[in-house]
CHARMM-style PDB file with segment names, atoms N, HN, CA, C and O in Angstrom:
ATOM      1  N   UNK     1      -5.764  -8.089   9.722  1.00  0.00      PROA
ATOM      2  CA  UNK     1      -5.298  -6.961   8.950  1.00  0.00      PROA
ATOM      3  C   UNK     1      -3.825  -6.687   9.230  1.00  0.00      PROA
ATOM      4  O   UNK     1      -3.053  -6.474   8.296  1.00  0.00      PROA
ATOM      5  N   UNK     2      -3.412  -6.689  10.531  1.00  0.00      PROA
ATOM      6  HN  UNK     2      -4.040  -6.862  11.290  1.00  0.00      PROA
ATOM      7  CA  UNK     2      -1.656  -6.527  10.581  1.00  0.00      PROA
ATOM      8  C   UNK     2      -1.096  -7.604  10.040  1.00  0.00      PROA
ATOM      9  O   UNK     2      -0.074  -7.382   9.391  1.00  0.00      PROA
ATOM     10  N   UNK     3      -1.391  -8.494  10.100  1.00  0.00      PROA
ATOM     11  HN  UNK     3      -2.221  -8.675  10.628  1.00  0.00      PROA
ATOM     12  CA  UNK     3      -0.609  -9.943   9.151  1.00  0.00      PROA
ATOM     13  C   UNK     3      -0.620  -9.328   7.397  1.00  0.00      PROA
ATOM     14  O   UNK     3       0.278  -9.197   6.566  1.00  0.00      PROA
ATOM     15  N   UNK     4      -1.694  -9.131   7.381  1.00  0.00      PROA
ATOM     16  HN  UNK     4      -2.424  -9.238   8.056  1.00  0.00      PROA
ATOM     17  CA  UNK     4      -1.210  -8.960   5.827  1.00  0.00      PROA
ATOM     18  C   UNK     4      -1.167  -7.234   5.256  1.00  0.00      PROA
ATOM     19  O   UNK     4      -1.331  -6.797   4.117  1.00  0.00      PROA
ATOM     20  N   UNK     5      -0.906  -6.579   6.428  1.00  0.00      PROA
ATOM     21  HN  UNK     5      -0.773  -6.934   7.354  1.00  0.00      PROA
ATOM     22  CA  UNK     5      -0.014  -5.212   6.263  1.00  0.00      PROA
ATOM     23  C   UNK     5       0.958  -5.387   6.485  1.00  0.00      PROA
ATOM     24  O   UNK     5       1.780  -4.672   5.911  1.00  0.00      PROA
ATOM     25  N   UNK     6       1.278  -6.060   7.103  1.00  0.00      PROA
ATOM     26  HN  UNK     6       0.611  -6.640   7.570  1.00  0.00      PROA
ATOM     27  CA  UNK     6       3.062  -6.392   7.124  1.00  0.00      PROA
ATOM     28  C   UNK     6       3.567  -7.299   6.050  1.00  0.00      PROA
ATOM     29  O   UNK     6       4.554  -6.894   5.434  1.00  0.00      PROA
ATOM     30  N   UNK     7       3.242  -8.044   5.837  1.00  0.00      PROA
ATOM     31  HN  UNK     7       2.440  -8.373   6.337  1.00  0.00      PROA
ATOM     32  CA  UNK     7       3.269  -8.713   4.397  1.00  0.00      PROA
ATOM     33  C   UNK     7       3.325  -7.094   3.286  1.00  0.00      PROA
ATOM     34  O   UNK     7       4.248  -6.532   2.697  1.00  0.00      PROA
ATOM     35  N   UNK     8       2.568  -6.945   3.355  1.00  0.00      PROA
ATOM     36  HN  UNK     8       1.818  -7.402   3.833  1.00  0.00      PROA
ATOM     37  CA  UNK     8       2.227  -5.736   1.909  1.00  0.00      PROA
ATOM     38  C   UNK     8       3.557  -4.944   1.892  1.00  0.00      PROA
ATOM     39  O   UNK     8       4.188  -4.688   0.866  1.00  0.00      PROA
ATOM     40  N   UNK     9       4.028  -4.467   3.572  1.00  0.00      PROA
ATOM     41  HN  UNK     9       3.516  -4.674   4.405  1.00  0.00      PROA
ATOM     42  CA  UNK     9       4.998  -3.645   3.738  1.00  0.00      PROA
ATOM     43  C   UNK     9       5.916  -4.293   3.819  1.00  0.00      PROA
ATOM     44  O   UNK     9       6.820  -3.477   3.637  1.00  0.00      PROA
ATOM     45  N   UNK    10       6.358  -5.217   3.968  1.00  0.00      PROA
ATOM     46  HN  UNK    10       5.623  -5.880   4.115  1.00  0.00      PROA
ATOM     47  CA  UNK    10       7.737  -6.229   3.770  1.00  0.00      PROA
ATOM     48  C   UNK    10       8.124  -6.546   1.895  1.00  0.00      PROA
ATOM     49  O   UNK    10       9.143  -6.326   1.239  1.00  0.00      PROA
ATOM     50  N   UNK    11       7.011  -7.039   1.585  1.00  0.00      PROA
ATOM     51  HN  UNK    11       6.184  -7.218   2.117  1.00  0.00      PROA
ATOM     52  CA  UNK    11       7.005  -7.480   0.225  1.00  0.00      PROA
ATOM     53  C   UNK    11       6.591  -6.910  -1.294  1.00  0.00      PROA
ATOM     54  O   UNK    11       6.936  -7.210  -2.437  1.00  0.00      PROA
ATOM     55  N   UNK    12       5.675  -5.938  -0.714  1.00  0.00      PROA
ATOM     56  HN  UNK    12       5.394  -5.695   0.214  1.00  0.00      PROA
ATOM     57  CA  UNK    12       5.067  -4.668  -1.921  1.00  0.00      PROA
ATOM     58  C   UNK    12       4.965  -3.237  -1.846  1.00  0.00      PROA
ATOM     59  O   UNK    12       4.245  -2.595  -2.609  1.00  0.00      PROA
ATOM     60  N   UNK    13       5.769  -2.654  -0.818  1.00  0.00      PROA
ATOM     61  HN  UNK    13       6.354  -3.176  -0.198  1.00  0.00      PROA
ATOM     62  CA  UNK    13       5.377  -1.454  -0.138  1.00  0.00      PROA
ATOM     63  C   UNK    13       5.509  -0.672  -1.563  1.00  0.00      PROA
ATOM     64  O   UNK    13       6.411  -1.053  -2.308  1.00  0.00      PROA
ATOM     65  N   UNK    14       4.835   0.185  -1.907  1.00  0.00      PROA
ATOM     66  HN  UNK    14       4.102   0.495  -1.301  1.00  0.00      PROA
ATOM     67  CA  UNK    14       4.304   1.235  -2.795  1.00  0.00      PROA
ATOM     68  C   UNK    14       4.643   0.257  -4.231  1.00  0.00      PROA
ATOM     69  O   UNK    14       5.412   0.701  -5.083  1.00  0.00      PROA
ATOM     70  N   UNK    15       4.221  -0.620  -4.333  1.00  0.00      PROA
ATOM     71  HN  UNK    15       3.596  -0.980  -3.640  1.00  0.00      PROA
ATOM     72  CA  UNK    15       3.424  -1.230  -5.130  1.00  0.00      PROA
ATOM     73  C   UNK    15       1.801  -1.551  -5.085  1.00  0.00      PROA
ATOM     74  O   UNK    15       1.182  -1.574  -4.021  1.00  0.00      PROA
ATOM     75  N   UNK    16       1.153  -1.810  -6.453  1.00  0.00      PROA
ATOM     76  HN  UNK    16       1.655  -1.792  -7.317  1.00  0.00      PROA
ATOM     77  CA  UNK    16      -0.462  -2.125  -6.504  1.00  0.00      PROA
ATOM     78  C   UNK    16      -0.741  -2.856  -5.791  1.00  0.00      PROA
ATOM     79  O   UNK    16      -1.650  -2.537  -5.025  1.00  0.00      PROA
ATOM     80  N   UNK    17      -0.105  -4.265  -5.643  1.00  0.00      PROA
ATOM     81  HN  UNK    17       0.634  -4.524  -6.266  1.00  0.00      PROA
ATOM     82  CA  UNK    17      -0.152  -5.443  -4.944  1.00  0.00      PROA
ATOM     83  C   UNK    17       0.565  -6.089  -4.153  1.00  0.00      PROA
ATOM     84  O   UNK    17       1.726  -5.742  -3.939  1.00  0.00      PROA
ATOM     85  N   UNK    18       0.046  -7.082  -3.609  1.00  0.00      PROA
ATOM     86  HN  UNK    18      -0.897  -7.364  -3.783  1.00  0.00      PROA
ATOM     87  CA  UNK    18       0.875  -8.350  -3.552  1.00  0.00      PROA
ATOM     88  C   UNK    18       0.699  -9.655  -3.730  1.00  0.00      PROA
ATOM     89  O   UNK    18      -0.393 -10.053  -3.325  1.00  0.00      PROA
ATOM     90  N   UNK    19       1.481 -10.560  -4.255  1.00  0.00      PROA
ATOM     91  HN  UNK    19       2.369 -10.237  -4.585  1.00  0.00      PROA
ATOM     92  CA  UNK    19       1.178 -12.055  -4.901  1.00  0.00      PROA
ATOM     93  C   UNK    19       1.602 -13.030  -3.738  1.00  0.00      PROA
ATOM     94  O   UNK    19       2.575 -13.779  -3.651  1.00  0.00      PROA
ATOM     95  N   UNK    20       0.724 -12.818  -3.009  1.00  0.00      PROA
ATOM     96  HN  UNK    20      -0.066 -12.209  -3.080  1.00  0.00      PROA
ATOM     97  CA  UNK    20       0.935 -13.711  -1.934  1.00  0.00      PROA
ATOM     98  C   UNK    20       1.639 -15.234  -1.410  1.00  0.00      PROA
ATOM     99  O   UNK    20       1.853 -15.799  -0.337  1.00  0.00      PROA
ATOM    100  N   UNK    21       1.849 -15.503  -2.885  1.00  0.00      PROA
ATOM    101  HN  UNK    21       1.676 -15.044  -3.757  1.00  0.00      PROA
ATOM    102  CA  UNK    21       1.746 -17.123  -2.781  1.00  0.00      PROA
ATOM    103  C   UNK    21       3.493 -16.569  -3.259  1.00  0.00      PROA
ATOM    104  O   UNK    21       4.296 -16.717  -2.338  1.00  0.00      PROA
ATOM    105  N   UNK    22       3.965 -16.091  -4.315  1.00  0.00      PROA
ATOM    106  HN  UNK    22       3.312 -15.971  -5.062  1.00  0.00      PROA
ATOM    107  CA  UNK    22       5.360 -15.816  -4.380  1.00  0.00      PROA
ATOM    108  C   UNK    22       6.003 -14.479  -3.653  1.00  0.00      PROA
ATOM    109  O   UNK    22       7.083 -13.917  -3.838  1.00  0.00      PROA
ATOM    110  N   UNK    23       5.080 -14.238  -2.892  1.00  0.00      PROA
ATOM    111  HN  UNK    23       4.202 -14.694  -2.742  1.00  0.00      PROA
ATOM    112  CA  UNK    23       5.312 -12.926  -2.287  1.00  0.00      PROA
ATOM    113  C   UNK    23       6.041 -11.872  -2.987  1.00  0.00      PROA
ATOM    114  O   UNK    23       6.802 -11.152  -2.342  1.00  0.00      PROA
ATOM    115  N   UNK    24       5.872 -11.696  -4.354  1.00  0.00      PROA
ATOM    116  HN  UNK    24       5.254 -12.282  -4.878  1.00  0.00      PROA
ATOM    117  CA  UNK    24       6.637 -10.427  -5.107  1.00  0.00      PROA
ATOM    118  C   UNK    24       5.483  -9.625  -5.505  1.00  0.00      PROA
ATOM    119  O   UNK    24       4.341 -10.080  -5.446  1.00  0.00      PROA
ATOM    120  N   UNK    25       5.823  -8.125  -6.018  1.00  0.00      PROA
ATOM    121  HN  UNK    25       6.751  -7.756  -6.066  1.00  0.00      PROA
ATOM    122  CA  UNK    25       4.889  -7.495  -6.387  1.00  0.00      PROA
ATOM    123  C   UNK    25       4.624  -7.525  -7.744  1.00  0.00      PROA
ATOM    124  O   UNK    25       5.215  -8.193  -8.593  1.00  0.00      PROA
ATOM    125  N   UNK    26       3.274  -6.407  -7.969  1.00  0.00      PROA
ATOM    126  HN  UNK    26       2.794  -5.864  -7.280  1.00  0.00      PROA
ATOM    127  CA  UNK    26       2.458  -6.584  -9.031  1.00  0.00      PROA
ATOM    128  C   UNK    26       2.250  -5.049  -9.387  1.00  0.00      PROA
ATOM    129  O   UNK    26       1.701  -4.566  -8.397  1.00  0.00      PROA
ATOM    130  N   UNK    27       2.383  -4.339 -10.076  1.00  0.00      PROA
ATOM    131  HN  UNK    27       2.828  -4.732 -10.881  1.00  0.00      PROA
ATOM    132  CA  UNK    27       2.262  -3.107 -10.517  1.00  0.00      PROA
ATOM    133  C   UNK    27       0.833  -2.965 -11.278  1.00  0.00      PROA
ATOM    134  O   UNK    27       0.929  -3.736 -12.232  1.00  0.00      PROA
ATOM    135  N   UNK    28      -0.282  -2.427 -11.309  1.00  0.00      PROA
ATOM    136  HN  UNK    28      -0.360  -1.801 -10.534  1.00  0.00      PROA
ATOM    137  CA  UNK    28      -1.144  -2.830 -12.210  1.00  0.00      PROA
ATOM    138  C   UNK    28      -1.189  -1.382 -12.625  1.00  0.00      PROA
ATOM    139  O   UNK    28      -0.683  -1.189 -13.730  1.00  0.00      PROA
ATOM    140  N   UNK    29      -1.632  -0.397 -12.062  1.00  0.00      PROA
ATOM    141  HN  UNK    29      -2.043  -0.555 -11.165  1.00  0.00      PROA
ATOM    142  CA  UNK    29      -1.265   1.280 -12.823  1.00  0.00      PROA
ATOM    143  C   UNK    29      -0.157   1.575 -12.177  1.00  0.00      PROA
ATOM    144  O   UNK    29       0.522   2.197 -12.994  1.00  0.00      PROA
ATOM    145  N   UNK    30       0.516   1.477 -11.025  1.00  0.00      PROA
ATOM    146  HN  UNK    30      -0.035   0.971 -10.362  1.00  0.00      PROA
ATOM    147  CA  UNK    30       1.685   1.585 -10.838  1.00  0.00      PROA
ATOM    148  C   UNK    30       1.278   3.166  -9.675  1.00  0.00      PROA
ATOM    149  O   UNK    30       1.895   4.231  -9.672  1.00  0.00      PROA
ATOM    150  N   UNK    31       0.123   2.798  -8.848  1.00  0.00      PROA
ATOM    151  HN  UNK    31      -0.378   1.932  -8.850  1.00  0.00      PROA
ATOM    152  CA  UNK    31      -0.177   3.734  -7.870  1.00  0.00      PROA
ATOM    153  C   UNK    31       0.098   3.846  -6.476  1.00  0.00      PROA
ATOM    154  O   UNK    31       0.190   4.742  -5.636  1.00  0.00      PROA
ATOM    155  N   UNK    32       0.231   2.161  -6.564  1.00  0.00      PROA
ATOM    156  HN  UNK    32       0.156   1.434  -7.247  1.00  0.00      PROA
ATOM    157  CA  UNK    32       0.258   1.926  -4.899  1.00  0.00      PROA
ATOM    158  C   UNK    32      -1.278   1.981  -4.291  1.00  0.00      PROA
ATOM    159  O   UNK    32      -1.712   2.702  -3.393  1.00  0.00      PROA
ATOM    160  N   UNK    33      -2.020   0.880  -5.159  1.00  0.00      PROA
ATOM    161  HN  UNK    33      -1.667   0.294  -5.888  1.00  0.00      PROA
ATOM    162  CA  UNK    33      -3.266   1.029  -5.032  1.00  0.00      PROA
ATOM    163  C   UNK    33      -3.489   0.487  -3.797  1.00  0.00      PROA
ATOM    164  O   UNK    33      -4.231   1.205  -3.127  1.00  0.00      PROA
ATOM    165  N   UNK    34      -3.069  -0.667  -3.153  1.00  0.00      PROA
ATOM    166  HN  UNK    34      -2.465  -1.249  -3.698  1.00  0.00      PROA
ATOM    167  CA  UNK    34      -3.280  -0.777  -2.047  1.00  0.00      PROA
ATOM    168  C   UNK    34      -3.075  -0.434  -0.780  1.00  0.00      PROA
ATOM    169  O   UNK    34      -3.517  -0.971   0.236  1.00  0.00      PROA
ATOM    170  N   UNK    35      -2.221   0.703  -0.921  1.00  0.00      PROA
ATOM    171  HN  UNK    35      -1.862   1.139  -1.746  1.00  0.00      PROA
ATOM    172  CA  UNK    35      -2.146   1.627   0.128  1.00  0.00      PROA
ATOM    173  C   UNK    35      -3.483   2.840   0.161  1.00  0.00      PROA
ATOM    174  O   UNK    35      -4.185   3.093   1.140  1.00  0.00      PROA
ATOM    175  N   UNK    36      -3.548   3.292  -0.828  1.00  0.00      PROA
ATOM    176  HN  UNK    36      -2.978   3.085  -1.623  1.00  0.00      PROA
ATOM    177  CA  UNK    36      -5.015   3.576  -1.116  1.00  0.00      PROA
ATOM    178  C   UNK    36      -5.973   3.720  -1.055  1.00  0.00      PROA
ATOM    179  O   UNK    36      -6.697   4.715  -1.040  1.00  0.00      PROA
ATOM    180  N   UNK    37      -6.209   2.014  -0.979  1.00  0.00      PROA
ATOM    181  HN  UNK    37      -5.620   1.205  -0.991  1.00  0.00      PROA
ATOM    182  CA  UNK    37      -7.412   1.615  -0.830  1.00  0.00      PROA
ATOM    183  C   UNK    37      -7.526   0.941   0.722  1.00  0.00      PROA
ATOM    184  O   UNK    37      -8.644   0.639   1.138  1.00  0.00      PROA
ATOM    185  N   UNK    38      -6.465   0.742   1.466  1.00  0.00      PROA
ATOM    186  HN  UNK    38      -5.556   0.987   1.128  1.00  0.00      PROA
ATOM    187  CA  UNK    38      -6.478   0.323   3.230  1.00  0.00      PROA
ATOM    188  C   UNK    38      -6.600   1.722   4.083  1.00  0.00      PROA
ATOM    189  O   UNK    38      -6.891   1.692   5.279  1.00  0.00      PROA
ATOM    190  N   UNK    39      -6.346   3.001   3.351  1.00  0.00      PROA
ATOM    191  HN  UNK    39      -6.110   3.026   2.379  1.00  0.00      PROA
ATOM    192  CA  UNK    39      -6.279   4.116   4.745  1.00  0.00      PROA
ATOM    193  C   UNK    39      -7.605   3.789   5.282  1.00  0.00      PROA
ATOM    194  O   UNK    39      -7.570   3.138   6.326  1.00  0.00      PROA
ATOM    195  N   UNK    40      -8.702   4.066   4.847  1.00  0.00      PROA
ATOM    196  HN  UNK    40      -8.730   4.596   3.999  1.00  0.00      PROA
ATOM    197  CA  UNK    40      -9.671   3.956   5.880  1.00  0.00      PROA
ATOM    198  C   UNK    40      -9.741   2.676   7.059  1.00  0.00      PROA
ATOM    199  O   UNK    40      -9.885   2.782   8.277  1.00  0.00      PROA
ATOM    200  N   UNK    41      -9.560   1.251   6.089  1.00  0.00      PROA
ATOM    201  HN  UNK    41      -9.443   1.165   5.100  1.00  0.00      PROA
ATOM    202  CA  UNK    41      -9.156   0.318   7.439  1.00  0.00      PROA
ATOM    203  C   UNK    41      -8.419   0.643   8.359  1.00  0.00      PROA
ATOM    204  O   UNK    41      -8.852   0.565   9.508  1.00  0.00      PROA
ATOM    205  N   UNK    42      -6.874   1.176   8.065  1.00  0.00      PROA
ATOM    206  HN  UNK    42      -6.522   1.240   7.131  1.00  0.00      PROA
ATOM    207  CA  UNK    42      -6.229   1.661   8.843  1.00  0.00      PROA
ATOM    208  C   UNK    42      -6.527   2.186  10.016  1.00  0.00      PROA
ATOM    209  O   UNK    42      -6.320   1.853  11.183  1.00  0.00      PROA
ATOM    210  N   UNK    43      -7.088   3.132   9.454  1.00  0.00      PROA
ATOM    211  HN  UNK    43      -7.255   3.402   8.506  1.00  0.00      PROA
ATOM    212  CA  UNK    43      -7.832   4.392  10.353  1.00  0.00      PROA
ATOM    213  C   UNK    43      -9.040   3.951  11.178  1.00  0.00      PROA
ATOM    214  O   UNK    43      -9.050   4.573  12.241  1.00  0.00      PROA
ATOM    215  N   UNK    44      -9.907   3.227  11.082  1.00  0.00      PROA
ATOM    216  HN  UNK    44      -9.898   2.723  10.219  1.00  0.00      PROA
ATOM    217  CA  UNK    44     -10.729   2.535  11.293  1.00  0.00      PROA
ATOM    218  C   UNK    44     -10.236   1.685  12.641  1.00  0.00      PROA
ATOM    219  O   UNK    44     -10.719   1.679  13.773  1.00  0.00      PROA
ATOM    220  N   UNK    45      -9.025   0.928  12.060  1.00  0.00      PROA
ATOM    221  HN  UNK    45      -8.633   0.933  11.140  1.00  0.00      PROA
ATOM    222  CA  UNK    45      -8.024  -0.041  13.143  1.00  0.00      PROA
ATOM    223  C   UNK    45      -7.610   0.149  14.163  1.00  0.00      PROA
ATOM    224  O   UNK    45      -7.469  -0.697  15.045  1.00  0.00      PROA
ATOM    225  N   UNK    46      -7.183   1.985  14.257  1.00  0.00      PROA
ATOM    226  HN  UNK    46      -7.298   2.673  13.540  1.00  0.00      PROA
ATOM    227  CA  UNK    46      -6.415   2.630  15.025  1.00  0.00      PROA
ATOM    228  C   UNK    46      -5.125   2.250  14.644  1.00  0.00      PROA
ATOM    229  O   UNK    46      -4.375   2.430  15.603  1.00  0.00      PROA
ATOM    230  N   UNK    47      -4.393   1.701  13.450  1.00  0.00      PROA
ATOM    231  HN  UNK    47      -5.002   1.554  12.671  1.00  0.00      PROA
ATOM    232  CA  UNK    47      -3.131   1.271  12.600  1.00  0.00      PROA
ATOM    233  C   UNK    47      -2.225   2.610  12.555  1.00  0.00      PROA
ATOM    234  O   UNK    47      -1.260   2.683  11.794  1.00  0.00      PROA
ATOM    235  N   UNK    48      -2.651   3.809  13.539  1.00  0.00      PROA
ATOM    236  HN  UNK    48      -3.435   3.749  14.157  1.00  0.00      PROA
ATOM    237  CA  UNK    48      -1.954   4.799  13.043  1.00  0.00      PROA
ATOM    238  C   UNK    48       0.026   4.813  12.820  1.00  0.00      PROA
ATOM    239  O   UNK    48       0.607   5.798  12.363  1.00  0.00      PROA
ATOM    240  N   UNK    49       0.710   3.605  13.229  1.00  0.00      PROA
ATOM    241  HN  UNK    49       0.239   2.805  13.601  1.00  0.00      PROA
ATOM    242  CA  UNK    49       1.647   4.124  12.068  1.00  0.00      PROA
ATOM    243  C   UNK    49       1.485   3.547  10.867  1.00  0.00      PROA
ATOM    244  O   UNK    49       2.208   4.066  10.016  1.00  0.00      PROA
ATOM    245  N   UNK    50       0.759   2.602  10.442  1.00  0.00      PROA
ATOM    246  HN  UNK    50       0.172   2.180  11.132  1.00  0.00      PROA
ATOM    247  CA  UNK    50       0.661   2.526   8.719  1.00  0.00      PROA
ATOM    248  C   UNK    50       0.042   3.699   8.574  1.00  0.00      PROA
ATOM    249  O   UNK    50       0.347   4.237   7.510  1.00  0.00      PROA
ATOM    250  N   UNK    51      -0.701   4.297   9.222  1.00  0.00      PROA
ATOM    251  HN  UNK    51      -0.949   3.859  10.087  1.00  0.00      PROA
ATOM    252  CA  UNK    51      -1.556   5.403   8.336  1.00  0.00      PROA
ATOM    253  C   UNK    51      -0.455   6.547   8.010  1.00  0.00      PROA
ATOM    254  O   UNK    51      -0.416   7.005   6.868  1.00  0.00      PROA
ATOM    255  N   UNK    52       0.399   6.988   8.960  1.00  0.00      PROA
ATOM    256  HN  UNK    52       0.367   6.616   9.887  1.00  0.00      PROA
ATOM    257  CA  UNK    52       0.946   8.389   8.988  1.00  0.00      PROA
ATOM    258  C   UNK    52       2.350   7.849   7.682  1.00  0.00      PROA
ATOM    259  O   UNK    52       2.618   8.767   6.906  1.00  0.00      PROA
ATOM    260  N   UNK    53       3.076   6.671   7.469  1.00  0.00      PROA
ATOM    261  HN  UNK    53       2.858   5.925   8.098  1.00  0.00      PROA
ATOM    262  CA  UNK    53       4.010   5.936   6.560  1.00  0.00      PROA
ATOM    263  C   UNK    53       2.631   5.638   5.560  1.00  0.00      PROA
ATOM    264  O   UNK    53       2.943   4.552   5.070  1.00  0.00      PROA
ATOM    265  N   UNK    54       1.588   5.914   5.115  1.00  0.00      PROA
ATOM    266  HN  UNK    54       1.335   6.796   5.513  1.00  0.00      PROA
ATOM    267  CA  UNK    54       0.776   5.629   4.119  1.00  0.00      PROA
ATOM    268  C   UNK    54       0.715   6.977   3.449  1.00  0.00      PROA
ATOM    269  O   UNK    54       1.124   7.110   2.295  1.00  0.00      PROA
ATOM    270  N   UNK    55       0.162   8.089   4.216  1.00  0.00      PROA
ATOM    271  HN  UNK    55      -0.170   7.981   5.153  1.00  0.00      PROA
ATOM    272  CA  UNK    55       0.182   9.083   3.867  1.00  0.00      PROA
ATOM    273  C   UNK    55       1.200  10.028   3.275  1.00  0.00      PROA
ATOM    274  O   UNK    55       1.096  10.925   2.438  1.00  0.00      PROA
ATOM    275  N   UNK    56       2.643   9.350   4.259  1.00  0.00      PROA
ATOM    276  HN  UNK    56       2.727   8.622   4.939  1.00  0.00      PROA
ATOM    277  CA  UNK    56       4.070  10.153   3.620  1.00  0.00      PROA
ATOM    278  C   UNK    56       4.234   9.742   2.156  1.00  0.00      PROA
ATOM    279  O   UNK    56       4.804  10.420   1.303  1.00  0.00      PROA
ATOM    280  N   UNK    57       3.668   8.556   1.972  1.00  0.00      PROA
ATOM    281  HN  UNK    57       3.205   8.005   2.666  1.00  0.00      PROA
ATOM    282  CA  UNK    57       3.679   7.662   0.635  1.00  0.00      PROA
ATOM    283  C   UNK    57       3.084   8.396  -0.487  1.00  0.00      PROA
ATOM    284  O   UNK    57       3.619   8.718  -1.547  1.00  0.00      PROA
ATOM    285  N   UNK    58       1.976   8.590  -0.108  1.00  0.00      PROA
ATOM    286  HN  UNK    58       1.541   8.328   0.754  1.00  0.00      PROA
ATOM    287  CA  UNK    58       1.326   9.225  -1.220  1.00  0.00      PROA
ATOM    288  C   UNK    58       1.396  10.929  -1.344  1.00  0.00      PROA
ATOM    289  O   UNK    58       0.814  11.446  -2.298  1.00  0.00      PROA
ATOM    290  N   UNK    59       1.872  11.497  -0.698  1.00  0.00      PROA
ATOM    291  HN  UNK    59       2.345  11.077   0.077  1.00  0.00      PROA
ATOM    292  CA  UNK    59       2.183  12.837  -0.239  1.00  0.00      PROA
ATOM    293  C   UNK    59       3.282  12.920  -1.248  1.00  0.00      PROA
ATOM    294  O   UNK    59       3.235  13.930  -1.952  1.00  0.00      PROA
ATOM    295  N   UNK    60       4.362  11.999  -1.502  1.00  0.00      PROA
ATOM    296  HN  UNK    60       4.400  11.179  -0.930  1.00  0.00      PROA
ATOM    297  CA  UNK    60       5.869  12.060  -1.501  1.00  0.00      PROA
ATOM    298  C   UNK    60       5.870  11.406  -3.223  1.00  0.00      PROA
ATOM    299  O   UNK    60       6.757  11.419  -4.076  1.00  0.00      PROA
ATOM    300  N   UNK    61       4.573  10.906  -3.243  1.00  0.00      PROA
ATOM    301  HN  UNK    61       3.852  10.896  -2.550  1.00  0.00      PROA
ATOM    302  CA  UNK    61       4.676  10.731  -4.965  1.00  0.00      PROA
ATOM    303  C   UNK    61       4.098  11.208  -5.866  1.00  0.00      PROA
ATOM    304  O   UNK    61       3.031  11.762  -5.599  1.00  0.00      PROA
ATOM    305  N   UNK    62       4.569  11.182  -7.286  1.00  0.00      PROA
ATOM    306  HN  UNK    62       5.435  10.732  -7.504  1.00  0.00      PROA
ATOM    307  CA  UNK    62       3.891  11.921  -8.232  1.00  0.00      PROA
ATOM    308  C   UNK    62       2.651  10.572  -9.232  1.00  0.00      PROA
ATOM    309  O   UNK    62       2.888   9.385  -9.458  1.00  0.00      PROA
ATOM    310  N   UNK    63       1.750  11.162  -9.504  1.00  0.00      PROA
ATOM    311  HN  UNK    63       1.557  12.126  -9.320  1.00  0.00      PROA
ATOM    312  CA  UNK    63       0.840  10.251 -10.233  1.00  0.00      PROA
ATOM    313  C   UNK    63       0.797  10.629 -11.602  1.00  0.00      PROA
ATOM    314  O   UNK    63      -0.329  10.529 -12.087  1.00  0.00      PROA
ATOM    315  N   UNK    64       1.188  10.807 -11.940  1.00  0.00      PROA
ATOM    316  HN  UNK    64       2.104  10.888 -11.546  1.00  0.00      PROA
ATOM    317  CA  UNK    64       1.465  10.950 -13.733  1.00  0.00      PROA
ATOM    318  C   UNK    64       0.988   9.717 -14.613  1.00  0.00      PROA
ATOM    319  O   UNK    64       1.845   9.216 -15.341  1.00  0.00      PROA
ATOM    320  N   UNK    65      -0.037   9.283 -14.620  1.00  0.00      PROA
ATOM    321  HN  UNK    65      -0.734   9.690 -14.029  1.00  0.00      PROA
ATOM    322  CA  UNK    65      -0.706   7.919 -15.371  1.00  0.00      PROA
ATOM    323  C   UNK    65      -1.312   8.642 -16.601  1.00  0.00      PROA
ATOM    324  O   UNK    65      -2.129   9.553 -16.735  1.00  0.00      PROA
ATOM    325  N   UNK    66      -0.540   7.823 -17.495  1.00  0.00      PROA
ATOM    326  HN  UNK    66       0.124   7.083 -17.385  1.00  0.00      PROA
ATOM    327  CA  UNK    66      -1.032   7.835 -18.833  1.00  0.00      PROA
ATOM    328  C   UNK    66      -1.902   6.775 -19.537  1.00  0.00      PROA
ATOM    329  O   UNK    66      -1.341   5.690 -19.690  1.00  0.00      PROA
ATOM    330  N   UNK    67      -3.245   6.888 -20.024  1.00  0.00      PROA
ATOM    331  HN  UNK    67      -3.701   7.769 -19.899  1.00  0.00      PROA
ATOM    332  CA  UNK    67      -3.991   5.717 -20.266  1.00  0.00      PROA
ATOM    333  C   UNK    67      -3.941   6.127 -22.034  1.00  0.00      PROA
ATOM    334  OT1 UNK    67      -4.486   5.390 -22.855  1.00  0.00      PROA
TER     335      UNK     67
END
């Protein structure tokens, strides 16, 4: 899990994804879904500084998605 949180945070940080193989990001709603969707690993990990830089993340943005 730190190998490819550091990846995520080097190469996609508050982006949906990451494309591992070209290492650029991928926007798919444009949420930062995979920050998201890792707090509980995180937390789980004891990862607490991704968690507390996860949380400023989503704290610090607006979600305005229009479908």
């Amino acid at each position: 899990m730190q190998h490819a949180w550091k990846a995520y945070r080097t190469y996609a940080w508050g982006y949906d994804e990451l494309q591992s193989i070209s290492k650029t990001p991928s926007s798919w709603f444009g949420l930062g879904l995979t920050i998201v969707d890792a707090i509980d690993t995180l937390y789980i990990m004891n990862m607490n500084q991704g968690l507390i830089k996860s949380f400023c993340l989503i704290l610090n943005s607006s979600f305005n998605v229009v479908f």
